[in-house]
N, C-alpha and C positions, 0 to 999 in steps of 0.2 A: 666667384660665380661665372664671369666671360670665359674663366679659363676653363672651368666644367664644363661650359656649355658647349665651347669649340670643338671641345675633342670626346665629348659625348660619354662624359665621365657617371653620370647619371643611370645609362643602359649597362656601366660597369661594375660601379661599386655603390655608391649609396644616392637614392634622391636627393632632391635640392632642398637647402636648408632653408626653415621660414620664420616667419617673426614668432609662432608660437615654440619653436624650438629653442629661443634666445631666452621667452617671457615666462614659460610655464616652470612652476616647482621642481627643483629637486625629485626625481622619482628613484625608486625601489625596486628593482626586476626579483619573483624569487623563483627561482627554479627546485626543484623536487621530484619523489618517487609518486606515481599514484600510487594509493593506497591500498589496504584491504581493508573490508567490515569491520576488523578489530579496531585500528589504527584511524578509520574513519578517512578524511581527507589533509593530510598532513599539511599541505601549502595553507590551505584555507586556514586549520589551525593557527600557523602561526600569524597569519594577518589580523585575526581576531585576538590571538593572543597579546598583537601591540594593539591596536585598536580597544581593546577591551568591551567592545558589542560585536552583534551581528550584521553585515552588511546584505543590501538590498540584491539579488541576487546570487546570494552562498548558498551551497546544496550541502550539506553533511550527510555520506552515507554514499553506499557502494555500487551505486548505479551509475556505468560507464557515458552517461548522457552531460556529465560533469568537464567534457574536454573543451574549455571555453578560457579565452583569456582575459581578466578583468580587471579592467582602470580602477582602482578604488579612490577617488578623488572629494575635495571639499566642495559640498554643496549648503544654502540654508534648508532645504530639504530634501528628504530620504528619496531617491528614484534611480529610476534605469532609463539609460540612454543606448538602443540597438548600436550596434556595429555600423552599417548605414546611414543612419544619423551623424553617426558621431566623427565617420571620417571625411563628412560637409561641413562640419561646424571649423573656422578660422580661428577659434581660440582656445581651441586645443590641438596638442602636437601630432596628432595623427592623422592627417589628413593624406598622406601618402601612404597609408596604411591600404590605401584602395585599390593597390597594386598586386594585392594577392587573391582579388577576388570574392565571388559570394560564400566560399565553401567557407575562407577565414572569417569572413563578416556577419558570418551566421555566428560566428563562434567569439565573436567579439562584443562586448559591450564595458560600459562606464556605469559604474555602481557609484551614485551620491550621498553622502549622509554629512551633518551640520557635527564632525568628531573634529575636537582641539587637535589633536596630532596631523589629520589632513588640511591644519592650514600652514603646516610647513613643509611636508611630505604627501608624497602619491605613491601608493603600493601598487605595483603590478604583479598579478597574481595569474604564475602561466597556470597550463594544464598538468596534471598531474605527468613524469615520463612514464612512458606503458616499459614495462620490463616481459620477455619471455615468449608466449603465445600472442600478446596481444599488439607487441612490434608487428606482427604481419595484417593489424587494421590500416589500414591507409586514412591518413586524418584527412585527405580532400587538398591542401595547401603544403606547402612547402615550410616545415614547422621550423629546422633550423636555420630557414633564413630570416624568419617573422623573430627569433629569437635572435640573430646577428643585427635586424634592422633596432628592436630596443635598446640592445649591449652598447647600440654608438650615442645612445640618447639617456638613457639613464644615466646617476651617480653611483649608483652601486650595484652589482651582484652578488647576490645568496644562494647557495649551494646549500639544500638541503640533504640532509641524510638525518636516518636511524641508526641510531645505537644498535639498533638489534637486526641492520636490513641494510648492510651496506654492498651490495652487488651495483655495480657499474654498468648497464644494462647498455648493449649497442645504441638504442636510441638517447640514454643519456650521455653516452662516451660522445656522439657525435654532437650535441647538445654543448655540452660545455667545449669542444674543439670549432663550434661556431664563435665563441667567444676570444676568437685568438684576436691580439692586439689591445685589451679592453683588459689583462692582468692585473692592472692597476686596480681597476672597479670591484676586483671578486674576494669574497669575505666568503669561508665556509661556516656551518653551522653544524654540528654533531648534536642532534635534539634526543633526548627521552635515553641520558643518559643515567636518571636516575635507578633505571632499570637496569641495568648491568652492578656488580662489584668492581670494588677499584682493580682486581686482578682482571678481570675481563676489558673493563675500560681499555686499561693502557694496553693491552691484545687489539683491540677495537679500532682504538685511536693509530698504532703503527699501522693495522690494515689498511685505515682510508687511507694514511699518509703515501705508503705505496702505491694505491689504488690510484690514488690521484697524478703521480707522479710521473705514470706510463700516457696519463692522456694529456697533462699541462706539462707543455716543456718549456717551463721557467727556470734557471737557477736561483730563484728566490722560493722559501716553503710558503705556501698559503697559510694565513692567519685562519684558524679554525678555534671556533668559538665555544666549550662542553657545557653541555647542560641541560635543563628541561626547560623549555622553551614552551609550557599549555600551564594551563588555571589549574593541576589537578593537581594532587598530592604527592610528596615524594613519597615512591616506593623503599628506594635505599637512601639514607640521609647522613651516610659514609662521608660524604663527599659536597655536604651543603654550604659550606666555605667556597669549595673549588667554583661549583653552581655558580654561587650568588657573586663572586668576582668574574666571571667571565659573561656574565650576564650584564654585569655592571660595565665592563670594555665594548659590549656589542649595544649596550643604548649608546654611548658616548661617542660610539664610530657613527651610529645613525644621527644623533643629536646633534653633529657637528657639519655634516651636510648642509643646513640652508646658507652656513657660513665662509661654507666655500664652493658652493654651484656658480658662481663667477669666474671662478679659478679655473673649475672642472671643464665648464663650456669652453672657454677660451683655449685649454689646454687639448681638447677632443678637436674645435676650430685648427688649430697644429698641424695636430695628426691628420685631417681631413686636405690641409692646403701640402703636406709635402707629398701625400700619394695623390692627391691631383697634379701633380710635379711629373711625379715619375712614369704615371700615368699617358701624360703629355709627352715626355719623352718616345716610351712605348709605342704610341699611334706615330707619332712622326717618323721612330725610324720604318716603322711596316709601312708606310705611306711611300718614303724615300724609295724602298727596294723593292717596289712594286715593277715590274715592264711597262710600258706606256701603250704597246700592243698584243703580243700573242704571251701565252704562257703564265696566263692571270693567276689561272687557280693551280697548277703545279708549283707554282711561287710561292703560293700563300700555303699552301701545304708543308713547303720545306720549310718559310719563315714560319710555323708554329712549332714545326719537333724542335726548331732552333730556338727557340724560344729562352730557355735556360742559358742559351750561351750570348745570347743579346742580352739578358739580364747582367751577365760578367760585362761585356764590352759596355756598358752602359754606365753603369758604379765606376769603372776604369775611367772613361771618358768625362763622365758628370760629377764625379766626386763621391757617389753617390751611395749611402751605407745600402748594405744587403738588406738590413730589416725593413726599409721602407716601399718594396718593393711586394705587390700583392700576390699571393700564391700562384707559383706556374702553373699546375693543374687547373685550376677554378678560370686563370687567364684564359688558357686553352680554348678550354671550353665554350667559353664565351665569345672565344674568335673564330671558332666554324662556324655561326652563322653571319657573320660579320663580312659586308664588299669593302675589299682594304683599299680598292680604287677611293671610293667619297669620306675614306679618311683626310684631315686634313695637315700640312707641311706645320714644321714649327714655327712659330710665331715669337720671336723672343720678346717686343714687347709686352706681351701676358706673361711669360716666364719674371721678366725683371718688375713686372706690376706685383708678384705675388710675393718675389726675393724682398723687394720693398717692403713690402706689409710685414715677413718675418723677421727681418731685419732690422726694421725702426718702428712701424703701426704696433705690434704685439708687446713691447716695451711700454709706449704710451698709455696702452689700455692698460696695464700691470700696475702704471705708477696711477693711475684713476682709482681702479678696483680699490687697492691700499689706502687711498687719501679716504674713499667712500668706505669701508669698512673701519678708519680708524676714528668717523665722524658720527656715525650709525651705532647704537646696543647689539649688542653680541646676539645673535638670533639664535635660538635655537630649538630644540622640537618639544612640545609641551602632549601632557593629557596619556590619555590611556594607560599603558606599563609603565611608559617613561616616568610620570608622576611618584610611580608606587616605590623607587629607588631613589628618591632626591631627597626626602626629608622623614625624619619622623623616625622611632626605633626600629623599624624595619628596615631603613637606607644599609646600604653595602656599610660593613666595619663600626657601624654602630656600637659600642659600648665594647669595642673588639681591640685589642693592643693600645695604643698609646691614649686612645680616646675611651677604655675603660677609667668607670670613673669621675668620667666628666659630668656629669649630671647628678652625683651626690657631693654631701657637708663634709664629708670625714675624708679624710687623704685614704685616698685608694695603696698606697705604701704599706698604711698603718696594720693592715688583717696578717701580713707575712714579717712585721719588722724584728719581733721578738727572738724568729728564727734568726734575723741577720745580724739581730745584735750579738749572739750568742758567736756566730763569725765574727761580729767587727773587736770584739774584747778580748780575744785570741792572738790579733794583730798588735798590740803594743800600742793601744795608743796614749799619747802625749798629750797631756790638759784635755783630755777628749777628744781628739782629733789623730788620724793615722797618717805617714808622707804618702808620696806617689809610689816611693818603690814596695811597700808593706801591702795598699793597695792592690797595685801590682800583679805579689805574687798571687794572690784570690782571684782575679780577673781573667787572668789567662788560666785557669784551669779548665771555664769555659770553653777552650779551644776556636773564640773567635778569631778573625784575624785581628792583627794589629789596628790598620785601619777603623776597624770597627770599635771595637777600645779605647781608639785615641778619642772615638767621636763619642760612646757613652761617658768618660771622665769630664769631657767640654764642659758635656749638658749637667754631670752630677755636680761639677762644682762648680755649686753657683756662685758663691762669691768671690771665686778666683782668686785664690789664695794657696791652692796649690795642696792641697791636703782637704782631709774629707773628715766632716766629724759622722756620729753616729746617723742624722737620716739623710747626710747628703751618700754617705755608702748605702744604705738600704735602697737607697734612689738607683745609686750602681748596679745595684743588685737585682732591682725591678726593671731597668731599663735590658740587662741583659738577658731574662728572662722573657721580653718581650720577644727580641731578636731570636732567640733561638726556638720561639715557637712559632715563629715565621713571616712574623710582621716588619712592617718598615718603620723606622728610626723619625723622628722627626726635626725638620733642622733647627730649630728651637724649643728650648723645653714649654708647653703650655703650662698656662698660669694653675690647672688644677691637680697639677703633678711636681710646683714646687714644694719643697716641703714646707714645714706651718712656720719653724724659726726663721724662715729665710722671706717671708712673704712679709712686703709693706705694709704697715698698718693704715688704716681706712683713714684719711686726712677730713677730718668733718669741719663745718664753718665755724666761725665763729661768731 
């Protein structure tokens, strides 16, 4: 913070951080298309769709009056808290929120309601992006910086899209290019795929993947999550597998958040103290090559087009990597109305105060966090969707490959073994029993790889004896049946999948 303050880091890149930015929840940023009449209001949907009620301020329906950005937060009861309000109140994170004015603060409020999922998570639910004709409404505030001021405070970003509406409209391309530096936080979501076919999907899915590609210049692919993401019915249920597994990865991404928002803060605190570094450099050298008399402002004009080239001399000089350096342009800009005279020279005790804290402080907190997380229950996000996927015959893979089965009396083997008897009596076998190589030749017909073969045999012979009699091969046989219908293997056989002669008899008292 002194080193902020000196070199007036605050009028450059981000306000000062406060105790409610340290204290508050894990939040949620989601960003999205506004919608049309048909579609309703997409964002909204899906906060309701984790949520599983209505929240105190949600509008559904296509009246442009909906461009409002809202906290959905845990309260004991349901209300609204205005914009105004709410960027006064000291215990929540927004109070520097008031920097953008009444036009945003109109458009701002905190929707409360007593929902199990908001007392581990905070949704932030932007405004719909306008696409087309309605980019030339002027929203009053400055939208993709109110959207770059969340990206550094939140744990995640959601990128919504349609399966059936994926155009990247100027104001969202600019929208998600506020989010540079924050790669880590972005998760896409490709919603209300059950309306397309799988031929169209995978058409769909390389579109955005493209789409996305020309505006995040990552070499890593964004994690994008297919599915239908609302309470409604599936249209095409082609692909209800595919659904229910990627739906099952996107609670688990969110569910794992309150478990590592210590890590996240700390690790955003990071990134926040080495551009206030370079930052610090920055002013000092324009401070430096300033005249002390005539020739102020022709100065200060040629140190801005130089600008890019003091950014090289600077990395040269300081060590300093290129990425941690904040965009030329946006610098620029921010330096014509800037007097480089009441900049101030460098101070290196602030420098070696902050090297210290990266250097040994940020270690100490690391080995704290870990001690306190490995003393603490594993937290994680309860109530609403998340509940409807955790237990019960409807959980993801329920009664689905190796966990068919598990919930009846009769070995799950038994409805197909006659077939494999009919195989295993073909093979020669000895006292009842086949070797590994007879085995063998039956198994790789399969066309799995070896690997995978070595490890269904582990599990089929259970007594380890090296040979297979009739239901530890039918076990071989169900096991690779599982695999090739696209399920994972499991590293030990579960007890309702050994067969019935291999299974302990029940030891009762005496």
């Amino acid at each position: 913070l002194p080193l902020e303050e000196h070199y007036r880091f605050h009028e450059f890149h981000s306000p000062a951080l406060e105790e409610a930015d340290f204290e508050n929840k894990p939040m949620v940023l989601l960003v999205g298309h506004s919608q049309s009449f048909i579609l309703l209001l997409y964002v909204f949907s899906i906060s309701r769709y984790l949520l599983e009620q209505d929240f105190p301020g949600m509008r559904i329906g296509p009246e442009p009056t909906t461009d409002s950005f809202i906290a959905v937060m845990y309260g004991d009861s349901e209300g609204n808290v205005p914009g105004n309000a709410l960027v006064v109140d000291p215990k929540k994170p927004f109070r520097k929120l008031s920097r953008f004015g009444n036009a945003f603060l109109n458009r701002f409020m905190c929707s409360q309601l007593p929902n199990q999922v908001l007392k581990s998570i905070s949704i932030i639910d932007s405004p719909g992006i306008l696409s087309g004709e309605k980019q030339r409404i002027s929203r009053g505030y400055d939208f993709c910086q109110v959207l770059q001021w969340f990206a550094e405070r939140v744990d995640r970003i959601i990128l919504l899209f349609d399966a059936h509406k994926l155009d990247i409209s100027d104001e969202f391309s600019e929208a998600i290019k506020s989010f540079r530096g924050q790669d880590d936080k972005i998760r896409v979501v490709l919603n209300k795929a059950d309306q397309v076919d799988t031929q169209q999907l995978m058409r769909v899915y390389g579109a955005l993947m493209w789409s996305l590609g020309k505006v995040i210049n990552t070499p890593e692919v964004l994690r994008v999550y297919i599915g239908s993401f609302w309470a409604h019915p599936l249209r095409n249920t082609e692909n209800r597998r595919l659904f229910e597994a990627e739906a099952q990865d996107l609670f688990k991404d969110i569910q794992s958040l309150p478990q590592k928002a210590a890590v996240r803060k700390l690790n955003d605190l990071i990134k926040r103290a080495r551009l206030a570094k370079v930052h610090a450099y920055i002013i000092s050298y324009l401070k430096k090559e300033m005249p002390s008399v005539f020739g102020k402002e022709n100065k200060k004009k040629e140190l801005i087009s130089r600008l890019p080239e003091i950014y090289i001399q600077l990395q040269r000089e300081y060590h300093i990597s290129a990425g941690d350096f904040p965009e030329v342009n946006k610098m620029q800009e921010l330096l014509e109305t800037c007097d480089f005279t009441k900049f101030h020279s460098l101070k290196p005790k602030l420098i070696e105060a902050v090297d210290n804290m990266l250097a040994n402080k940020i270690a100490s907190l690391m080995s704290l966090i870990s001690q306190e997380e490995s003393n603490m229950p594993t937290e994680m996000v309860h109530g609403g969707a998340f509940d409807g996927t955790m237990a019960g015959p409807f959980g993801h893979g329920y009664g689905e490959g190796v966990k068919e089965g598990a919930d009846e009396d009769e070995w799950v083997v038994a409805k197909d073994k006659p077939a494999y008897d009919e195989i295993f009596y073909t093979l020669s076998p000895i006292n009842g029993k086949i070797s590994g190589i007879s085995a063998k030749k039956e198994m790789v017909t399969s066309k799995l790889p070896n690997s995978v073969l070595g490890k269904i045999w582990k599990l089929a012979d259970c007594d380890g004896d090296g040979m297979l009699d009739d239901e530890e091969f039918a076990l071989a046989k169900h096991l690779i049946k599982i695999k090739l219908d696209g399920y994972e293997l499991p590293g030990t056989l579960p007890s309702h999948l050994v067969p019935p002669s291999h299974r302990k008899p029940l030891q009762t008292a005496e």
